[in-house]
Structure formats: structure tokens, C-alpha cells
N, C-alpha and C positions, 0 to 999 in steps of 0.2 A: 504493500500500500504506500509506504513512502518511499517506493522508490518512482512510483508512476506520479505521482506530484509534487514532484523534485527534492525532496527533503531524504536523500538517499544517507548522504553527511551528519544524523542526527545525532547518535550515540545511544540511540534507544532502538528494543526489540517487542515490537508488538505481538500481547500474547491472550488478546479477548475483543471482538465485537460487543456492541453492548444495543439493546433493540429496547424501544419503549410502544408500548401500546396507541394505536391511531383512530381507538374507535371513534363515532359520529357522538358516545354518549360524554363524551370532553373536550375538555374546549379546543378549538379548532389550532391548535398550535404548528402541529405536524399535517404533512398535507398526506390524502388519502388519495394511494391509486385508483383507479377504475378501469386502468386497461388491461385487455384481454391477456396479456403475456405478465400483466406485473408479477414481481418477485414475491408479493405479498400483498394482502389485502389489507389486514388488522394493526402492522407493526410499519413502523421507521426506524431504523438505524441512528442513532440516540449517542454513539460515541464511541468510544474506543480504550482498553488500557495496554499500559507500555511497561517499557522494566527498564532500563538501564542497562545497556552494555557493560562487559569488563574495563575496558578502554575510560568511558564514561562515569564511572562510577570510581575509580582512581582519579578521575582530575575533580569530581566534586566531593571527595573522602566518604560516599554514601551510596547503596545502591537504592537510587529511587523510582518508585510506580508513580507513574503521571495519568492521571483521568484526565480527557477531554471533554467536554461534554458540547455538540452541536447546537445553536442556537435554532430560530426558525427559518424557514426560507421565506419571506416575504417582513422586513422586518415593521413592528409596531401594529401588522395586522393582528397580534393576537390578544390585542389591547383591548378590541371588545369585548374578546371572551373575558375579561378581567373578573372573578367572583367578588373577591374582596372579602371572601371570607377564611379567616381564623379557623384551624382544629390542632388538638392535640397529637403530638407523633414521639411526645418518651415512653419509654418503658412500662411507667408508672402514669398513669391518663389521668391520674391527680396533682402530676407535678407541674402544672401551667406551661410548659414547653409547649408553643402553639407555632405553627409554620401556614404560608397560604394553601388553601384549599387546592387550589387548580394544580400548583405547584405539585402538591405531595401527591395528588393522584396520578399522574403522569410518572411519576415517579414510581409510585408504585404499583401500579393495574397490573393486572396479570388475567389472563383466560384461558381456560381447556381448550381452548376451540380453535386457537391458532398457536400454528406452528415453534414462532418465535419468541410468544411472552407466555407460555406455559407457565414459565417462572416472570418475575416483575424485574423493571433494569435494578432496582435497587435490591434485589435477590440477587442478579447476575454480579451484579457489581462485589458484595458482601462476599459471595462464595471464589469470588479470582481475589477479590482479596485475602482471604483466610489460606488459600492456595500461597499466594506468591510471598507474603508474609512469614509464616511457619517453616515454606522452605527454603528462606533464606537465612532466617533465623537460626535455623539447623544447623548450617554451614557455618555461625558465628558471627555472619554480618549485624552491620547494623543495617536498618530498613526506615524510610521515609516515603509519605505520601503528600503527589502534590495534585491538587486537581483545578480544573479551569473552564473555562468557558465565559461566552459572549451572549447577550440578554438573555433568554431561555434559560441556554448552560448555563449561564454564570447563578442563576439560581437550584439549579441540580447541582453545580460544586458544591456550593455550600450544604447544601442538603445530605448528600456524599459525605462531606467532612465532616457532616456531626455523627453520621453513621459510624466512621472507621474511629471518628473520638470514641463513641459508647463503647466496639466494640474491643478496643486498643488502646488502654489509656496511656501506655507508653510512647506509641507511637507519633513520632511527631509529625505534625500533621499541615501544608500549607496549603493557602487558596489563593487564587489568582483571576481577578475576573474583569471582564470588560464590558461597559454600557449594561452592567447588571439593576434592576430591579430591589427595590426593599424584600427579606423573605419571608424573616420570624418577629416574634416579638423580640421585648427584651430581656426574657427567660431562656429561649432561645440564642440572644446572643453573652448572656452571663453566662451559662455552658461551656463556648465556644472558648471562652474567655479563662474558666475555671481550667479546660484541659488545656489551655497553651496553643488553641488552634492560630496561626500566623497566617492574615491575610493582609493582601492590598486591593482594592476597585480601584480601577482604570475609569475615571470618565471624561467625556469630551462637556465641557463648561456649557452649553446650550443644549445638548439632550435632553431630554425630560424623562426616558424609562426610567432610570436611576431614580427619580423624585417619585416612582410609583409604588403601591400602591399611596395615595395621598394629595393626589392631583389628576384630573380629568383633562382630556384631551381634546380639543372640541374641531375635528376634522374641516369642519367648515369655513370656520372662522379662525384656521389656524391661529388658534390662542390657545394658553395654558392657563388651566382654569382652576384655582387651590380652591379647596373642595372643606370635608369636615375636619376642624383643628383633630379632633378625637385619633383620626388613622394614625395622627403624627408619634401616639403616643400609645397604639396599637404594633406598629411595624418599626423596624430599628435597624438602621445600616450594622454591619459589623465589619470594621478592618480599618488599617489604614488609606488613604483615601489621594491618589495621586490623580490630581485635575488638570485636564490640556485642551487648549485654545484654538481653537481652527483659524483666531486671527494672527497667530502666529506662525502660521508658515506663507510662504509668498509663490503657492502654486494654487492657493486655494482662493475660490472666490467667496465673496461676504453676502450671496443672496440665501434667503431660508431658506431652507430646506430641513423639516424634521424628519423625515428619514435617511438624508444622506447626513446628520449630523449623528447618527446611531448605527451609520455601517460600520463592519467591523476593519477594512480596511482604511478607512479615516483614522480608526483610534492607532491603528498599526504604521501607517502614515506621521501622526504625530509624537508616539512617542518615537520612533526612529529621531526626529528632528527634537527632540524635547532635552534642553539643558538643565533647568531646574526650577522647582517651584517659585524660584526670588526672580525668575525672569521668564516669567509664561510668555510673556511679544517677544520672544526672539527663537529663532530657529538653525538650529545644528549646521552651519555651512558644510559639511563633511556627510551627512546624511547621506546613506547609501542604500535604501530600498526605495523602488523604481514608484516614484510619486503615480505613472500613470494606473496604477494598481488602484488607486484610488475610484477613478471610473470605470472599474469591473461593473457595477450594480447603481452606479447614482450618478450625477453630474457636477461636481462637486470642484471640480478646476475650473482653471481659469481660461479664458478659450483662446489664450494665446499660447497654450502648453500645445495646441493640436491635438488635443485625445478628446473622442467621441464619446457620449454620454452612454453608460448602461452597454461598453462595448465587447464583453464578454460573450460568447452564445460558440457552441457545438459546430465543426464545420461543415454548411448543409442545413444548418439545425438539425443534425444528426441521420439524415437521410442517404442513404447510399445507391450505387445502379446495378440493377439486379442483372442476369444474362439478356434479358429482352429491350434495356436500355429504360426500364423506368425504375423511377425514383419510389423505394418503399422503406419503412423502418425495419432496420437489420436484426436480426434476433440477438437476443441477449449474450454474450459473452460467458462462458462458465463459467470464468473466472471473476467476473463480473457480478455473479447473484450470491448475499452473502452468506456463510454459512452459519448452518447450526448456531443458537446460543451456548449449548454445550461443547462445541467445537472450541478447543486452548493448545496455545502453541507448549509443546511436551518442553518442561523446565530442561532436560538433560543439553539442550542448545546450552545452557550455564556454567554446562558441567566440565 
């Protein structure tokens, strides 16, 4: 997988798909197939975990599993589905640990009836964790867990992290997220807090997911609309908090845009160019990832860079020519449909 999207050079060894449930009866976060060849009907592919090479884990003195976790594909549409509501998810359903509704179901759904989420991503997650943990601990190492992700994901790391907190109190544990969302209350983040869990949010200064749940969106009137004081003291960021300015790079333009101000290659854009918080308006002369990346999915430069808005897409749109000389969609790839949630790459690669 990473080698087919260029990250061949990482120092990590992926060793678990992770698949979350897509039914109709949750909020519409993940998009459902309907075509006739899809790889599935019920799930989405929800992320991925990794290990640390040997090579990799000598230059950072630790061998660490990194979780990704996938954001959505249409970003801020799933703002409608927003419940805004609070449940319990400790052990103990007395102990006020509350997290958002929409969140922890996605997280955790599971159904007989399809292929992929027999078990929930937050079982898949739990069991390659207990795997990849135990046998390296075996070995004598020490073990770290780091996990991540961009709006969506960035509320499934956290979610994750408190998971491998409860179940690992040693285990140290980091979060890393970008244009993430408020998740838990503040019982949820005194937890986090109590076991040493280490985070930073990434956010770009004009987003608004990050200020949600707490603030409605008003699509129309492109305005941001602060809603009841109550949420504020309902839901509670948790981490350190590194904030970056789209007026400080000088390939980006200054018109709104609140969806290209929550792509995830903007925040990746900026902090490449990002020197420090004492100097948000100024941008990394040295910066070295390809600004036009920026307009994969939004229009967000400047139109004297020459790069085409939303200019990413499949070559063809994916369409290829058959023996007869027409154009039809090619069958899927084997390699291409993913496998089993049960399917892990056998630890002996470590050995």
C-alpha cells in the first residue's frame, strides 16, 4: 500500500486494515456503494495500523504502532448529520465519561450480516492491538502508540487513544490530529489526562469543525453561527493546540472558502511553511512540499500559481478501451479489493 502512493521510504510495516460500518441507519459520514461490482455494500475502509520497522524504531529509540484513521470524503458534509448528542462509553456507565453519539457509533457498529464488520473497527483495532503489543513486549521492547487523523479520524484517534489508555495503562500513548472536531466531555478529557495520553490539534485559524460541536453552520449565509453557551461546557478540546494561518503563506488566496479552509492538504501545506506560533504571517522560505497539492480537492491558490481548481481525478475518470474500442469501467483489480478484517500481516517479518 505504500508503496503504490509513494511513501515506499517510511520506516513502517503495515500489519491491519481496519473497516467501519456504512449502514443508511448512521449518519451519513462514509459514502455507500450501490454499484453492481462494489467490494462491499455495509463497510468502508476506516484506516489502517502500522509497526515500525527495525531500521525505524532505532533512530526513534521505540518501536511504534501508528493508527491512521480516514477522514470523510466530501469534507463538512457530514455536519448535518451532527446528533449533538452525549453517551457514556467507560467501563463503569456511572462514571460520567461521555463521548459524541454519532462518533462512538461508527466506531463501534458491528453486524452478522456483513462480511467486514462482523466485529466493530474499535474491536478490530483492540485485538491488533493486544497482538502487536504483547509480542513485542515479549521480545523486551519497549512499545508506543501513536494515532491520527483529519476531521472524522481525528475524532476516532482520540476515541482509539482512550481505548488503548483503558486497556494499557503503561503504554504511552500519543494523538495527532488535524481540523478535528470537539469529542468528549470533560471527564473524558481528565482520563486522557490522568493516563498521560500526549496530544497536539493541528488547526487552520478560520475552520470552524474544530469549534464543533458548539457552533452551527449556516450553509446559506455562509456564517458561523455560536449557538447554546451550554455545549461549550458539555464538549472539551483535549491536547495541545498548534494554530496556522492561510494568511501566511503567499500561494494562497484570501477569498472564503469553508471547505477549502478544512482540507486536509491546506493544513499539510501550512504547517510545511509554519515557523512558529510568535510568527503565524510569515512563511518557511525553504518549504518543500509541492504547494500545488493544495488544489487536489478545493481552489484555494492563487491563480497566478497556474494550478487548476479540484484538479485531481483518475485518468479517463477511470475508464479504459475494451477489445471493441469502447470505453467501459474495468473490473476491479484483486489486489485492489481489501481483504478480510481478520487478515494480519504474520509478526515473524520482525523476526
Amino acid at each position: 500500500m505504500f508503496e503504490q502512493v509513494g511513501l515506499a521510504r517510511n520506516g513502517y510495516v503495515m500489519t491491519k486494515y481496519l473497516y467501519a460500518m456504512s449502514r443508511a441507519s448512521l449518519p451519513r459520514w462514509l459514502e455507500k456503494s450501490w454499484h453492481p461490482n462494489a467490494w462491499n455494500y455495509d463497510s468502508n475502509w476506516i484506516g489502517y495500523m502500522a509497526v515500525s520497522n527495525d531500521e525505524e524504531t532505532a533512530r526513534i529509540g521505540i518501536r511504534d504502532i501508528v493508527v491512521p484513521w480516514r477522514g470523510t470524503m466530501a469534507a463538512g458534509e457530514w455536519l448535518k448529520d451532527f446528533e449533538f448528542l452525549l453517551q457514556h462509553i467507560g467501563p463503569d456507565k456511572d462514571d460520567d465519561i461521555k463521548v459524541e453519539h454519532g462518533f462512538y457509533s461508527l466506531y463501534s457498529s458491528k453486524s452478522d450480516d456483513t462480511r467486514y464488520n462482523q466485529t466493530s473497527a474499535q474491536d478490530q483495532f483492540l485485538t491488533e492491538l493486544r497482538r502487536l503489543v504483547n509480542f513485542f513486549r515479549e521480545r523486551g521492547e519497549q512499545v508506543s502508540l501513536t494515532t491520527t487523523g483529519h476531521s472524522l479520524g481525528a475524532a476516532l484517534a482520540y476515541l482509539a487513544a482512550y481505548d488503548a489508555a483503558q486497556e494499557f495503562q503503561d503504554l504511552p500513548v500519543t494523538v495527532i490530529t488535524f481540523g478535528g472536531p470537539r469529542v468528549g466531555n470533560n471527564k473524558f478529557c481528565d482520563f486522557l489526562e490522568q493516563r498521560k495520553v500526549k496530544a497536539i490539534r493541528v488547526v487552520v485559524k478560520h475552520d470552524f469543525i474544530p469549534r464543533m460541536p458548539g457552533i452551527v453552520f449556516n450553509k446559506e449565509l455562509e456564517k458561523i453561527e455560536e449557538v447554546a453557551d451550554s455545549w461549550h461546557w458539555l464538549y472539551t478540546h483535549y491536547g495541545h493546540v498548534l494554530e496556522i494561518d492561510v494568511e501566511s503563506s503567499p500561494y494562497l488566496n484570501h477569498k472564503r472558502d469553508s471547505s477549502g479552509y478544512h482540507n486536509l492538504e491546506l493544513h499539510l501545506h501550512l504547517i510545511d511553511g509554519h515557523i512558529s506560533s510568535n510568527e503565524m504571517t510569515k512563511f518557511r522560505e525553504n518549504a518543500k512540499r509541492d504547494a500545488a497539492l493544495v488544489n487536489k480537492s478545493c481552489g484555494m491558490l492563487k491563480e497566478e500559481t497556474l494550478v487548476p481548481s479540484c484538479w485531481y481525478q483518475p485518468a479517463f475518470k477511470g475508464l479504459v478501451r475494451n477489445q471493441l474500442g469502447r470505453w467501459i469501467i474495468p473490473p476491479r483489480e484483486l489486489e485492489d479489493i481489501p481483504p478480510p478484517p481478520d487478515t494480519v500481516t504474520p509478526l515473524s517479518v520482525f523476526e
